[in-house]
Residue, then its C-alpha position, 0 to 999 in steps of 0.5 A: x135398762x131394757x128397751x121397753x122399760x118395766x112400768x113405775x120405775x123406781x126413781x133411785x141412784x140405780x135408775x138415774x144412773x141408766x138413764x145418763x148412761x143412755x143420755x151418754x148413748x145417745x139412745x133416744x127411743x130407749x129414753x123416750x119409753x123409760x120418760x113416758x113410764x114416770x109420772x110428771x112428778x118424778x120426771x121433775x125430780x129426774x131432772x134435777x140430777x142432770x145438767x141443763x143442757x141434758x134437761x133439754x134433751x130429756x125435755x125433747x122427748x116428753x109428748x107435748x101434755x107430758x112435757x107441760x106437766x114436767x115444766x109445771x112440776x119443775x122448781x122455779x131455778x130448774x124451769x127458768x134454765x130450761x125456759x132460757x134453752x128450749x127454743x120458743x116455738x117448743x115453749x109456746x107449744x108446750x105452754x098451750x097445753x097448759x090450763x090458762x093459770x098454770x101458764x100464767x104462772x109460768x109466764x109470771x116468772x119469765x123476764x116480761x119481753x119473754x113473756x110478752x113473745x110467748x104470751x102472743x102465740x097462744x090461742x087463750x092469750x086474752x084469758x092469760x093476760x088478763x089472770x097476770x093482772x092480778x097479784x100471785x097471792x090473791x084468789x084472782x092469781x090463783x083461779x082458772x077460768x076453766x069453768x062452766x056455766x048454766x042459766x037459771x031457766x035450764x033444765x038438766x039436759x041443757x045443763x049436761x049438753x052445756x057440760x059436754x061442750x066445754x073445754x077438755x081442761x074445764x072443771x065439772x065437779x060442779x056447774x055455777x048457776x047465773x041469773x039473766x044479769x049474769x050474776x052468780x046465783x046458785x052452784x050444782x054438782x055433776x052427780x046431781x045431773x047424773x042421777x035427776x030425769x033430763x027435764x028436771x029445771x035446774x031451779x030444783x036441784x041447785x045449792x044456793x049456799x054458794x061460798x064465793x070469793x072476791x078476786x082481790x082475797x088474799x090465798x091464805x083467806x081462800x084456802x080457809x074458805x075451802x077448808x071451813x066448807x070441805x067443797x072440791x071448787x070455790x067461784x071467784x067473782x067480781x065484788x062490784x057485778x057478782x060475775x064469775x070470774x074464775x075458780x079455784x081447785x082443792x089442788x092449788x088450795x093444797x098447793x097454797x097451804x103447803x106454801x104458806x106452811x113452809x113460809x111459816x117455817x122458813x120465817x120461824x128460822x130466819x131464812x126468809x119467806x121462799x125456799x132457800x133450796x132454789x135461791x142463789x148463795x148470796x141471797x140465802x145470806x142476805x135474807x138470813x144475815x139480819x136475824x143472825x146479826x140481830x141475835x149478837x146482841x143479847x149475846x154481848x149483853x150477857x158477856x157485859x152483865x159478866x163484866x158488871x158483875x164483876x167478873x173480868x178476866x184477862x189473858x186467854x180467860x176473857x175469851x169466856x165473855x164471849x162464849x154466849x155469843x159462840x153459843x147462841x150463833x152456832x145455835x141459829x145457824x145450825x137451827x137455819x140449815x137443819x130446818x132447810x134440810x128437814x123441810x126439803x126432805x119432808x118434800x122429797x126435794x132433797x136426794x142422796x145425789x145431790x148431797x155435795x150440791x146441798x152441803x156445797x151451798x150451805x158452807x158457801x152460805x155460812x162462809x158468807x154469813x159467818x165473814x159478816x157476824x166474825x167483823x162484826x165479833x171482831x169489832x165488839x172484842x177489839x172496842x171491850x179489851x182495850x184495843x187489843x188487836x190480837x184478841x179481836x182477830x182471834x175472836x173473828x176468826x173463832x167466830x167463822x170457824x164457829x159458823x162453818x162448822x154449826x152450818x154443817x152439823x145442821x146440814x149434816x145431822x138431818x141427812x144422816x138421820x133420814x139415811x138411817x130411817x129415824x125422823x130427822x124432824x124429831x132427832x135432829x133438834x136434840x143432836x144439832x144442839x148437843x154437837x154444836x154446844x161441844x163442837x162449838x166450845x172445842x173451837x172457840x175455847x180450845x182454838x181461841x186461846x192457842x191462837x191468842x198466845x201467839x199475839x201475847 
């Protein structure tokens, strides 16, 4: 890479892998100038390739607006460890470019004595506080009190000074209009005040059709309300005084939605409401464990209505009573981890250079998973067939070796399809479940009875 780097550079392997060898380097300005060229959003997925301690140093050489933009754009994981290794003059530095809610946001997830030290050397600290009082989920923690004001009386030119006076930070797409209690009465957007003469009241050119939002609505309520009336802005106002107390930006409504989208998604699978991409191993299991454990039963009951209906073999052939129970698992963890695939890749969270990381944790996952839903295979099998030990532990054991191996065709097969430029949301599906029916047969059926010959 050049000293003076080429503008918009691609974020590829190639890209990457210059930037670290400079890191290695030690050539600061040369990295200093290839950061400034990246938008916050791609020097966040930047960081992502490279260690903590590296993130650090590629942080010290962001200006100070940049570097905010890049801590907001972090993932959650990635910004807790950079918040644990920069040192608190630079947070608090950094967090004062931050609008008001963005550094509540911020500061919500830190450890409260952190918070606490950080929040104390703000110049809006009054205005931060007062937003992490309120829950994340509800218009008043997702609004900013970045706004603009003007009384009833005023005329445009007193509207325009009032708007040029505001904060650099403040929202002026539309000015909200109070009468003399204070109350919200009336917005008026900019472009109005452009175009109507100075001494135009502002009475004349206000919209009193004004779509407000109490502080305690939840955000998915919020993001209707934006939808429904297509505005850039909502107020959010106190439901007892009709005072304003903030407003809510199209982006975070956006922000909002996608959220909400991916929780629908991740509930849809089993793998719990938040994005399992940035959680420990353990808690991806926790959280995936009871749908899992739950989905063992109609399996079980079918093998016992086989059994009712008399179909009750012995030997190396009752292991087919529990080859719907193979199936229907191998099924739901696959289903699991293709949609945490499908949803990173969709997102761009996901990068050919973060594959070992990915499928690591995903098998790590299924190890643990897969451990709890094999004892509890073993136990069904030990207490159906006699207390036969030998075929329970063979059960158990096909039952992991199920696990494992649907954990990484679902991790695998959307990857391998985004790779070859097919839709990994349209062919995924289809693959995952036809490699898994083979797959998982070929282990249970073709292992299974090899092992169960031993015991016998």
């Amino acid at each position: 890479m050049p000293d003076t780097p080429s503008p918009n550079p691609t974020l590829d392997e190639a890209y990457i892998a210059t930037v670290r060898d400079l890191l290695k380097e030690g050539r600061q300005q040369a990295l200093a100038e290839a950061l400034a060229d990246l938008h916050p959003s791609d020097a966040a997925d930047l960081f992502a390739s490279f260690t903590p301690d590296e993130q650090v140093t590629l942080f010290s050489l962001l200006d100070r607006e940049t570097a905010a933009d890049v801590l907001v754009e972090l993932d959650r994981e990635s910004r807790e460890d950079l918040i644990d290794r920069i040192r608190p003059d630079a947070l608090q530095s950094t967090l004062a470019e931050l609008e008001p809610d963005e550094a509540a946001d911020v500061l919500g997830e830190m450890e409260p004595d952190e918070a606490a030290e950080a929040l104390a050397g703000l110049e809006d600290r009054s205005e931060i506080a007062e937003l992490l009082e309120y829950p994340p989920d509800s218009a008043g923690g997702l609004m900013t009190t970045e706004f603009v004001t003007v009384p009833e009386a005023a005329t445009v030119r007193e509207a325009i000074a009032r708007a040029r006076g505001a904060s650099e930070t403040a929202h002026r797409d539309y000015l909200y209009v109070t009468d003399t209690a204070g109350r919200l009465v009336a917005r008026v957007e900019l472009i109005k005040l452009i175009v109507s003469p100075p001494e135009t009241p502002i009475r004349n050119i206000m919209d009193t059709d004004v779509h407000a939002v109490p502080v305690d609505m939840d955000r998915e309520q919020v993001a209707d309300v934006v939808r429904r009336y297509n505005v850039l802005a909502v107020p959010v106002v106190d439901p007892q005084t009709n005072h304003v107390k903030g407003i809510i930006t199209v982006d975070d409504v956006i922000d909002v939605a996608d959220q909400e989208a991916a929780e629908d998604m991740y509930r849809l699978a089993g793998t719990g409401a938040t994005d399992p991409l940035h959680q420990p191993v353990w808690k991806r299991a926790w959280l995936r464990l009871p749908w899992l454990l739950i989905t063992l039963l109609p399996g079980f009951l079918v093998g016992q209505i086989m059994r009712w209906l008399g179909y009750d073999p012995g030997g190396t052939t009752a292991l087919l009573l529990f080859v719907p129970v193979m199936i229907e698992m191998a099924g739901n963890v696959s289903l699991q981890s293709s949609t945490v695939m499908v949803r990173g890749l969709a997102m761009g969270d996901l990068r050919s250079y973060r594959l070992t990381s990915i499928l690591g944790r995903e098998v790590a996952v299924a190890l643990l998973v897969g451990t709890v839903c094999a004892a509890v295979s073993g136990a069904v099998g030990y207490i159906f067939f006699g207390h036969d030990t030998g075929f329970a532990v063979v059960v158990a054991f096909s039952m992991l070796c199920g696990v494992l191996s649907a954990a990484i065709t679902g991790t695998l097969v959307p990857l391998g399809c985004h790779r070859v430029g097919v839709d990994p949301a349209l062919a995924s599906g289809p693959f995952v479940t036809s490699l898994n029916d083979i797959v998982g047969t070929l282990i249970y059926l073709g292992l299974g009875a090899r092992l169960l010959v031993l015991f016998h």
